[in-house]
C-alpha positions in Angstrom: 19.6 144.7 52.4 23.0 146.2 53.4 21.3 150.1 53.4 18.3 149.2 55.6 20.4 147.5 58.0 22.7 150.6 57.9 19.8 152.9 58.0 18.8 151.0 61.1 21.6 151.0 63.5 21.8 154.7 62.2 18.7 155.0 64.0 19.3 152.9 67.1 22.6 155.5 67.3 20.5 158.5 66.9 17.9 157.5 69.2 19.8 156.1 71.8 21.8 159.7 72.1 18.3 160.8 72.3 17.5 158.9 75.3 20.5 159.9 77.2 19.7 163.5 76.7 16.1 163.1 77.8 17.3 161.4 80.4 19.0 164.3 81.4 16.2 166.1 81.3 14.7 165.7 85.1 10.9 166.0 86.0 12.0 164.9 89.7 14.8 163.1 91.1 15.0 160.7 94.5 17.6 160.9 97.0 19.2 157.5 96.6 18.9 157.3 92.5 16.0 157.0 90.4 14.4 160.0 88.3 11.3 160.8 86.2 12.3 161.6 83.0 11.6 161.0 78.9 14.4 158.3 78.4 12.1 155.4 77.7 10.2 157.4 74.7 13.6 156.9 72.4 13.5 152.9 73.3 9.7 152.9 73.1 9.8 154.3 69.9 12.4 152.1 68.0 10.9 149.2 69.9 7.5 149.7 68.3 9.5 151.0 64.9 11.5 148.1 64.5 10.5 145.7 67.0 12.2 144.3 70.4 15.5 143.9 69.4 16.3 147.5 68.0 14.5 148.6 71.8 16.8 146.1 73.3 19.8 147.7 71.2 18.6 151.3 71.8 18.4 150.9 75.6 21.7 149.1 75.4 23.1 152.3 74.1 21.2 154.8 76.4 22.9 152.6 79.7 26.0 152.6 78.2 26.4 156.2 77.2 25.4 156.7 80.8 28.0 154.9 81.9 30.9 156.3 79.9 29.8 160.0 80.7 30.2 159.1 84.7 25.9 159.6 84.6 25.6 157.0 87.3 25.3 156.3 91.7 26.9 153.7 92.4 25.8 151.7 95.6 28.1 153.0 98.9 28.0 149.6 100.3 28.4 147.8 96.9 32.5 147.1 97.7 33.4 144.9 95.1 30.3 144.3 93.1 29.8 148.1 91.9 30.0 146.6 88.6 27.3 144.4 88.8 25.0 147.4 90.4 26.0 149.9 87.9 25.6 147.8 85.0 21.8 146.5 86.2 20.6 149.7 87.2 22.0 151.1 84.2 22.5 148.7 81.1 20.0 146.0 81.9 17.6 148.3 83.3 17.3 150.3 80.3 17.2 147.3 77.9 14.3 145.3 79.2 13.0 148.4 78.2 13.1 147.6 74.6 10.5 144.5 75.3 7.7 146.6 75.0 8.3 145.6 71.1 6.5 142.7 71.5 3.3 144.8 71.3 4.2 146.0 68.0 2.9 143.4 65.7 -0.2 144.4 67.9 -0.2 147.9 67.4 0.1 147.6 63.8 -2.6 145.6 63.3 -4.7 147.7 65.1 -3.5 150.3 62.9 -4.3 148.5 59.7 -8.0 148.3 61.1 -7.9 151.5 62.4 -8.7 150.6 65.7 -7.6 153.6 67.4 -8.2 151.8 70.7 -6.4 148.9 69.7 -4.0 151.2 69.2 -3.6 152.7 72.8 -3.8 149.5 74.0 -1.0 147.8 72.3 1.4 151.2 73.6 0.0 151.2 76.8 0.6 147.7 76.8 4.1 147.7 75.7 5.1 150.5 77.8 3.9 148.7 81.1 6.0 145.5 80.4 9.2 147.6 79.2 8.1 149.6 82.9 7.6 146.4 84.5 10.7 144.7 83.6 12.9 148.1 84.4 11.2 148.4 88.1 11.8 144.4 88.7 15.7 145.5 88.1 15.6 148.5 90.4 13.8 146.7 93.0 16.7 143.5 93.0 19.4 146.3 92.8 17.4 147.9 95.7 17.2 144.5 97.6 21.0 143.7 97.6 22.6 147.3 97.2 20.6 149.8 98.8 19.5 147.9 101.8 21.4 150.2 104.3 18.4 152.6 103.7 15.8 150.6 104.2 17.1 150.7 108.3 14.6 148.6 110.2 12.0 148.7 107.8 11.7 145.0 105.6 13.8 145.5 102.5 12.0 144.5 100.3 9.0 146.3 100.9 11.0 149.3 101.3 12.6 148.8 97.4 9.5 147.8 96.7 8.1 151.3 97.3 11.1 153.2 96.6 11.2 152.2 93.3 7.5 152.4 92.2 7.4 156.2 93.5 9.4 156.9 90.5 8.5 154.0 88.0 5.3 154.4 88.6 5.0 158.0 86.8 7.6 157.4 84.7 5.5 154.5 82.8 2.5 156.8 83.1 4.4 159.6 81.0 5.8 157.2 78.8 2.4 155.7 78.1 0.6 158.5 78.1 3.5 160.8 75.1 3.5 157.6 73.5 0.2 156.9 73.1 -0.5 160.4 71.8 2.8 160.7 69.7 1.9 157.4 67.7 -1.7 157.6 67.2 -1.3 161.4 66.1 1.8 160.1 63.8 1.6 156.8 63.3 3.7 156.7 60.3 6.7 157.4 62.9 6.2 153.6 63.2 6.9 152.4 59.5 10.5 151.9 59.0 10.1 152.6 55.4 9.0 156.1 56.0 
């Protein structure tokens, strides 16, 4: 019991290193913050590997690597509550992340059947509400911190936008390596292996 609890956090470590690496990594970047990049497919990963609270622990780890290396934009106007805008846009936003591991018992029995569209389905589906759940933080950090950009335009409509011009791919990539990585290695998926 000890060793597969070891070998797990081993592998919450290794993959949350992974995620801020990939997160590195930049397919495009916006002005104000927000990127397209691979960080979800680490959290993804151990989400559907060892279900929601290893993603929760893995994305956990991704923010707060971010955080320690100074890999953060912090809000101008944010005054005294840059801590509470750094630590949703970049801890909470990357845990919600490890939700999508409540697809997993989903996938898995999909797998047993060999449903291979059962399959996609269950990823697909677990990367949206991981995606979902991330955008709904970017949007409220967007509503309360990043207002000044929005000018005369409705604030909320404008993080509204903002944020999905990024989220938007990035859950499509995410679903998309995801979906191929597992079905074409599904045993990825089996903590035992």
């Amino acid at each position: 019991m000890r060793n597969k609890r070891l070998v797990m956090l081993m592998e919450i470590a290794i993959f949350g290193a992974l995620g801020f690496v990939l997160d590195r990594l930049l397919v495009f970047e916006m002005p104000q913050g927000g990127s397209i990049t691979l960080v979800m497919l680490p959290i993804l990963l151990m989400a559907f590997r060892r279900g929601v609270w290893a993603g929760v622990l893995t994305g956990f780890i991704v923010g707060l690597l971010q955080l320690i290396t100074g890999n953060f934009y912090a809000a101008p106007l944010s005054f005294g509550f840059v801590i509470l805008q750094v630590g949703l846009d970049y801890v909470i936003a990357f845990i919600v992340i490890g939700f999508a591991g409540l697809f997993r018992n989903r996938f898995l029995q999909a797998k047993d059947l060999d449903h291979k569209k059962g399959m996609v389905i269950a990823v697909v589906s677990g990367a949206f509400v991981g995606s979902f759940l991330r955008y709904i933080v970017h949007v409220i950090t967007g509503i309360f911190f990043f207002g000044e950009f929005a000018g005369e335009q409705n604030v909320v409509l404008y993080s509204l936008i903002y944020n999905s011009t990024y989220m938007i791919p990035v859950f499509l990539l995410g679903a998309i390596v995801c979906s191929i990585l597992f079905m074409t290695a599904p045993r990825l998926l089996q903590p035992n292996n």
